[in-house]
N, C-alpha and C positions, 0 to 999 in steps of 0.2 A: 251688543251691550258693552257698557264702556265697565273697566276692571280698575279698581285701587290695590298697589299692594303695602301689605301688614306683614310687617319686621322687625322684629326681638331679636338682639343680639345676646349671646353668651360666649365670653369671652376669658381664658382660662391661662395664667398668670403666672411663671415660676419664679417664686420671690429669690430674692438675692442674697442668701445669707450664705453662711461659711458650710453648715452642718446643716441634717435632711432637720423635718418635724420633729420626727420621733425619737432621733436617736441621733450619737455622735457621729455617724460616719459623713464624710465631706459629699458634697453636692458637684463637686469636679465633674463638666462634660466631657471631658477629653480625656481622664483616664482607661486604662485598657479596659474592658467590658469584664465585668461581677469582680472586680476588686473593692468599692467602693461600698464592703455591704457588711452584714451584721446579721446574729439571727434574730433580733426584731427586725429589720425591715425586708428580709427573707421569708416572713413569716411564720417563725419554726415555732411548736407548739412549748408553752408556757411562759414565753414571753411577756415585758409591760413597756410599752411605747410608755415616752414622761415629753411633753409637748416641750418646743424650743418658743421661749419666749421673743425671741429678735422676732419670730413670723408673727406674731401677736403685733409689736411694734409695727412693722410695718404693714401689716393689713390694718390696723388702723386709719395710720398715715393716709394711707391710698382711699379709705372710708370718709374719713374728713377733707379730703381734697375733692372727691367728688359729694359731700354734702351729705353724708349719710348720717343718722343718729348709729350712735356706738352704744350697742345693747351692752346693760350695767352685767345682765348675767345669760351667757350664751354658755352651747354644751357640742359635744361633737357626737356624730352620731355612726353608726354603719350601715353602710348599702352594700346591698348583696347582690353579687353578678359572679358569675365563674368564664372565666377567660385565664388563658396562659400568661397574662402580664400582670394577674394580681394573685399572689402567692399565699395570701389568708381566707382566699374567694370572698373576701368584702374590702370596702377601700372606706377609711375612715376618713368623714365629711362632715358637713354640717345638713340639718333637714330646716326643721321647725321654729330652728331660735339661731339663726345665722349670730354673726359678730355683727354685720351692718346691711344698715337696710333703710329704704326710704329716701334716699338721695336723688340729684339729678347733674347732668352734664350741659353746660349749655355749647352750641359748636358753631361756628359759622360756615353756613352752606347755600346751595341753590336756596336764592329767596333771603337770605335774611340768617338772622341769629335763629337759632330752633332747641329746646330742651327738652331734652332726653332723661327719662327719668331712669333712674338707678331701682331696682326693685331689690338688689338684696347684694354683697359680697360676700363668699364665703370661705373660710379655710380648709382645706382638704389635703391629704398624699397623692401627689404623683403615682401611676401605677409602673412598671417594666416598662419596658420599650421592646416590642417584637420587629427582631431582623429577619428580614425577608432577603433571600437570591445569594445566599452565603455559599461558599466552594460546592458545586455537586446539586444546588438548588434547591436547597434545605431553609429550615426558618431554625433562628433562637430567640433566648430572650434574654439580654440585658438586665440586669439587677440593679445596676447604678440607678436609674433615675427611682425605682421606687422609694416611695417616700421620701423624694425632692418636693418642700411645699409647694403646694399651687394657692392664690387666690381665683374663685372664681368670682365676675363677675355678672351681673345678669341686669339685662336692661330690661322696660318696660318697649311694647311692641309699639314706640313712635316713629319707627324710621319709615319714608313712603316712596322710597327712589334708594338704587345702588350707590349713588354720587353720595346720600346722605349718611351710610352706612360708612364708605371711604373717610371723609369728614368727621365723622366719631371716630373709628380706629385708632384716626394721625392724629386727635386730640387727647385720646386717651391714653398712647403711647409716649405722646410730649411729659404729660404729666407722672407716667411712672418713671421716665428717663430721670426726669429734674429731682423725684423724690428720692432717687438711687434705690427706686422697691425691687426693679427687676432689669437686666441687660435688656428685654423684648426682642432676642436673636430668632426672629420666625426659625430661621432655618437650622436652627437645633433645638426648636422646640417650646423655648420660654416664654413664646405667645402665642396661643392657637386661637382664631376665632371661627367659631360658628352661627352660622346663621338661619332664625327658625322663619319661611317665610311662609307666606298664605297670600291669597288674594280674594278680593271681596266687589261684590256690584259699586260703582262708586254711590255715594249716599247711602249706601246701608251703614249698619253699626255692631253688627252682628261678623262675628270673627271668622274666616274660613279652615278647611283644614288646613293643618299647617306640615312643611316638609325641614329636615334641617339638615341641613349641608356642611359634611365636613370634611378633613382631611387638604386644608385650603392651603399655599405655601405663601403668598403675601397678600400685602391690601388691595394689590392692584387684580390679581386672581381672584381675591373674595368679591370685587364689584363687579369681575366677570361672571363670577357664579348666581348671583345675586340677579344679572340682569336676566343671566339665563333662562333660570328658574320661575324671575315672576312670566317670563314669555312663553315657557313651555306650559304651565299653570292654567295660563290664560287659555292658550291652544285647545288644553284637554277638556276645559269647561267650553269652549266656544265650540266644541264639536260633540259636546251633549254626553262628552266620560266624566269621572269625577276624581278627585285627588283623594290619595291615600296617605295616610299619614305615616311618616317610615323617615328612614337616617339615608340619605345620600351621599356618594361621593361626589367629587371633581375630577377630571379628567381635562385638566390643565393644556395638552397637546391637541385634544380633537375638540373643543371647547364647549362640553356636553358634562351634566350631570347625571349620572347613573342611581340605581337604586342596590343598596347594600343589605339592611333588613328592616324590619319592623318598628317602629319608635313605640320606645316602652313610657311605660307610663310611669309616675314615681310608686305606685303598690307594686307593682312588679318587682319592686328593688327592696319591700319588707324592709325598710328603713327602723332601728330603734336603735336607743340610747346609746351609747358607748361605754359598757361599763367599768373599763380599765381606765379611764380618764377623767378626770376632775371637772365640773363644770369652769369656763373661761369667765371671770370674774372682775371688770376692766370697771375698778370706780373713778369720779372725777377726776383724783391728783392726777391719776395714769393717764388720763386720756387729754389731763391740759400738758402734760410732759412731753406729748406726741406731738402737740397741737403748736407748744411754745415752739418746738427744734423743727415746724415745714416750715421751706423754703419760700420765697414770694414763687405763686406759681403761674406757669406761662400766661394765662389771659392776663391776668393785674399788672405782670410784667410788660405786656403788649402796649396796656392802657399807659400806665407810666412813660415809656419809651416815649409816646405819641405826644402823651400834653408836658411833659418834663423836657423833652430834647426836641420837640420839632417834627418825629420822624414822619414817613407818611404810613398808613396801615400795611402799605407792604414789606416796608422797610423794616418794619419793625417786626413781625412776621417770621422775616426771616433773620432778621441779627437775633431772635430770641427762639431761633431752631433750637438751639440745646444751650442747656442752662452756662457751660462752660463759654461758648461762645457769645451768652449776653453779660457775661462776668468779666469777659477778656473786652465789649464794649464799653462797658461803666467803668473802668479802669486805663480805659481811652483817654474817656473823656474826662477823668476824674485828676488827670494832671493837666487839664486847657487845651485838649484837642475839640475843635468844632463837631457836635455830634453829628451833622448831616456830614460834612469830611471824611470822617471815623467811620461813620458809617460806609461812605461807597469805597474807599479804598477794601473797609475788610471784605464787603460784599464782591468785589471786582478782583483786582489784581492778588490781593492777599489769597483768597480763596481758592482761586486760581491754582495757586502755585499749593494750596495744602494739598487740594481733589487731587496735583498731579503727581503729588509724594505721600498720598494717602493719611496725612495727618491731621490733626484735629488741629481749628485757631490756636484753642488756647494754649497746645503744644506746641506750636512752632518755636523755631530759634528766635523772633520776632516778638520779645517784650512790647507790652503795652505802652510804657514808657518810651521805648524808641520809635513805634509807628508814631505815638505821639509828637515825637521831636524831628523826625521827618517831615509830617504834616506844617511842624510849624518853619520847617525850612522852606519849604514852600512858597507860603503866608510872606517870610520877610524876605522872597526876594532869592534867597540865597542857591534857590537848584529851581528848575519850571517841572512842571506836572510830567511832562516826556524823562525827565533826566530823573526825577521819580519813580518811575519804572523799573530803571536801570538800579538804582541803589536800594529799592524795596528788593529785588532779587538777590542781589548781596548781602543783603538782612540776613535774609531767609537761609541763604547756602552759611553764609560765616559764624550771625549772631553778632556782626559789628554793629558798633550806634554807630547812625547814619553820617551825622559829624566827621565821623573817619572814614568812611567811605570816600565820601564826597573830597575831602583832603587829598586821601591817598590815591586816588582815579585822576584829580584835576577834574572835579564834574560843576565846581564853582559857574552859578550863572553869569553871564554875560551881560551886563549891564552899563556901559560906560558907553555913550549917546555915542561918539567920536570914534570905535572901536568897531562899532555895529554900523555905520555910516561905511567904514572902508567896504564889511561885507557886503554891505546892501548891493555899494557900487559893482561890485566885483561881478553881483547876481547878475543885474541888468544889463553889465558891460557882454556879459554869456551868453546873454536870451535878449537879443534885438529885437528877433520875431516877435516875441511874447509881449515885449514893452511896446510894440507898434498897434499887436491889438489892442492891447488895454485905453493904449489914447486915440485909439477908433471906437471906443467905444462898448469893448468885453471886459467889462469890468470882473467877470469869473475868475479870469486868468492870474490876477492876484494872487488865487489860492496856491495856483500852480508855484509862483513867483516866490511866496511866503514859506513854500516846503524845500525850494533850493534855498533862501537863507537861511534857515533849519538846517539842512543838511551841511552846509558849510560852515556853520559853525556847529557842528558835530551835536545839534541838539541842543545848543549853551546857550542859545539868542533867549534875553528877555523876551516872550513872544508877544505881550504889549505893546513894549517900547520898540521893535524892532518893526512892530506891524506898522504902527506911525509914524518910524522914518521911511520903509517901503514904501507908504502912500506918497509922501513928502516929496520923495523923491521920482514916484510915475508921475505926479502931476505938476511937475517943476518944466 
C-alpha cells in the first residue's frame, strides 16, 4: 500500500521585547540564572501579572504578515499541567479566542508555490528552563526565561514531504527576522519547532494518528526528524502494528526518534478563562498602526527586486536573505550602481570577506556609496575587475573610498595602446614556444599568453584592449 504523509506544524516564538509578558523584569538570555525574576513570574501566591503591550504589538505584526484576521476581542486563558518549569502549575495562554487566526503562508518548494494555512497565532509565557548534568549530575531550573513571551503559531496539516516543512520554517523565520518580532536563535531557544505528523493511504481523506516530535535544534534536524518519522510510521502500519499517539524526542546523533510520553489532549489541560487579566481588545486604529509601520516583506521584496532591477529569482532570493542586506542593496543602487553589478559583487567577493570576519553587509566598513563608486570605476575604465578585488579588500580592512585606494597603491588601469604594446612584446619575446603553437594553430594558448600580460603588468592591462593588441600581435 502506497502512504501519504500529514503534517502540522507548531511552531513557538520568543518575541523580542526588552521586559517578560507579565511583568518588568528583562528577557536577557545570558544573565546569570534566577536573577532575572520577580514574584509574579516566580509565581508566588497573591500576585497580578498586567500584560506588556509591545507583545501585543508585535504578535499582531507577525498575525498580518502571515494574513491572519486580528480578533477585535481576544482573552488569555490557563492551562494546567504541573512540571518543575512552571511555578503557578498553569502557564498562561490563549485557548478559544486566540489574538489571530485564519491566515495562510504562501512558500516556494518542491513543485511550485504551495500555501499553508495559518490556523491560529497565539500569546502565551515562556515556562523555566530545566538544566540538566549540573556539577554531581543533578537538574535545576532556571527562572529567567519564565514568562519571556512566546507567540505560538500553528499551521493547518498541509505540509506532505520533510523538504516542504524545511521551506516553511526558512520563510517563516525570513519574515520574523525583517519584522524585528524575534532574534529566531534556535540555539537558545527563541524558536522551537514542532512537528505533528501522521500518515495516511494515499487517496484517503481521512487523518491518521498523529505523533509530534520535539526537542528538535535546527531546520535541517527538524527535516531529518520529519523524514524519519513519516518512514518509521509507514514501517509500523506496513507490518500490521499501529501508531500511537504520544510526544517524541529526537536523537539527533543516532538519527532515530524515541518515544517520551503520552500526547495530551487539550481537556487534559482544564483550560478556562484567565481571571487576573483583562480581555485583549485590539480595535481598527491599533491594528492599522501596526499595519501602517510593517516593513515591505521578503516575498514582495523578491517580486520587486526581479521586475524593478532585472535580478534573476535567485538573485534576488538571496540579496533579500535579510532585510539589512536588501537595504545595503537599494542603497547600491540608489546612487547609479548597475543592479545586476551590485548585485554580484555583494553576493561574491563582498560576502566573502563579511562570512570570513563574521559580519553582517550592512555592517561592514564598505558603505554603499563607496561599493557604488568602485563599481563605477570599473564602468569608466579607470581599475579592471582583477584590480577590483584587490581595492574592495581595502575597503573592507580601512573603510577608504575606493578613489584613494586606487591613488595611494598606484592600481590606475593601464590604458594607453603604446604602453601595453611594449608589454605584449615583452610577453611573446618570453614564450617563443607558446607563440609558435598559437600560429600552428592552438589557438587555447592565448589564454596562457593573456595571463602572462596580466601578470606583467601587475594586474593593470585594460584586459580589452590589451586582449586585441595580443591578437594583433600573434597574428602579425
Amino acid at each position: 500500500m502506497e502512504y501519504e504523509a500529514v503534517i502540522g506544524m507548531e511552531v513557538h516564538v520568543e518575541l523580542d521585547t526588552r521586559s517578560k509578558v507579565f511583568c518588568a523584569c528583562s528577557t536577557d538570555f545570558h544573565a546569570e540564572p534566577n536573577t532575572n525574576v520577580c514574584p509574579i513570574c516566580l509565581g508566588m501566591p497573591g500576585t497580578l501579572p498586567m500584560l506588556n503591550r509591545e507583545v501585543v504589538n508585535k504578535s499582531v505584526a507577525v498575525g498580518l504578515a502571515l494574513n491572519c484576521t486580528i480578533a477585535r476581542w481576544s482573552k488569555m486563558d490557563r492551562k494546567n499541567y504541573f512540571y518543575p518549569d512552571l511555578p503557578k502549575n498553569y502557564q498562561i495562554s490563549q485557548y478559544d479566542l486566540p489574538l489571530c487566526h485564519g491566515g495562510y503562508l504562501d512558500i516556494e518548494t518542491e513543485g511550485g508555490t504551495r500555501r499553508i494555512g495559518i490556523t491560529r497565532a497565539h500569546m502565551e509565557e515562556d515556562p523555566a528552563r530545566n538544566v540538566h548534568g549540573m556539577m554531581g549530575g543533578g537538574s535545576g531550573v532556571d527562572f529567567n526565561r519564565s514568562g519571556v513571551p512566546l507567540l505560538e503559531i500553528v499551521t493547518e496539516p498541509d505540509f506532505r514531504s520533510a523538504q516542504q516543512v524545511y521551506d516553511y520554517l526558512a520563510e517563516l523565520k525570513q519574515i520574523l527576522l525583517y519584522l524585528g518580532a524575534s532574534d529566531c536563535n534556535m540555539e537558545e531557544g527563541s524558536l522551537r519547532a514542532e512537528a505533528n505528523i501522521s500518515v495516511r493511504p494515499k487517496g484517503s481523506e481521512r487523518l491518521g494518528t498523529k505523533t509530534e516530535v520535539k526537542n528538535v535544534a535546527s531546520f535541517t534536524q527538524t527535516m531529518r526528524a520529519v523524514e524519519y518519522e513519516i518512514k518509521r510510521q509507514i514501517r509500523v502500519l506496513s507490518e500490521g502494528g499501529t501508531i500511537v499517539q504520544e510526544t517524541r524526542g529526537w536523537d539527533a546523533e543516532k538519527g532515530i526518534s524515541f518515544s517520551q510520553r503520552k500526547k495530551e489532549s487539550a481537556h487534559d489541560y482544564r483550560y478556562f478563562p484567565e481571571p487576573d487579566l483583562a480581555p485583549v481588545v485590539v480595535d481598527e486604529a491599533w491594528e492599522r498602526r501596526v499595519r501602517d509601520a510593517l516593513p515591505e516583506l521578503p516575498a514582495a521584496r523578491r517580486k520587486r527586486f526581479r521586475e524593478a532591477h532585472g535580478l534573476s529569482a535567485y538573485d534576488a532570493r538571496v540579496i533579500t536573505a535579510t532585510r539589512g542586506m536588501a537595504d545595503y542593496f537599494e542603497a547600491v543602487v540608489r546612487v547609479g550602481a548597475d543592479p545586476k553589478k551590485a548585485a554580484n559583487w555583494m553576493m561574491g567577493d563582498l560576502q566573502a570577506l563579511c562570512t570570513e570576519t563574521r559580519v553582517e553587509v550592512d555592517a561592514c566598513a564598505v558603505c554603499p556609496e563607496d561599493l557604488a563608486a568602485m563599481i563605477g570605476l570599473i564602468e569608466n575604465g579607470t581599475i579592471s575587475g582583477k584590480i577590483a578585488k584587490e581595492v574592495l579588500a581595502a575597503m573592507f580592512e580601512t573603510g577608504k573610498h575606493p578613489k584613494e585606494i586606487v591613488e595611494e597603491k598606484g592600481l590606475v588601469q593601464i590604458s594607453d595602446s603604446s604602453e601595453l604594446e611594449g608589454i605584449v612584446q615583452q610577453v611573446l619575446d618570453a614564450n617563443p614556444n607558446q607563440v609558435e603553437q598559437f600560429r600552428s594553430g592552438k589557438d587555447q594558448v592565448k589564454g596562457y599568453l593573456m595571463g602572462q600580460v596580466m601578470k606583467a603588468s601587475r594586474g593593470k592591462a585594460n584586459p580589452k584592449l590589451a586582449s586585441q593588441i595580443l591578437e594583433k600581435a600573434l597574428r602579425a
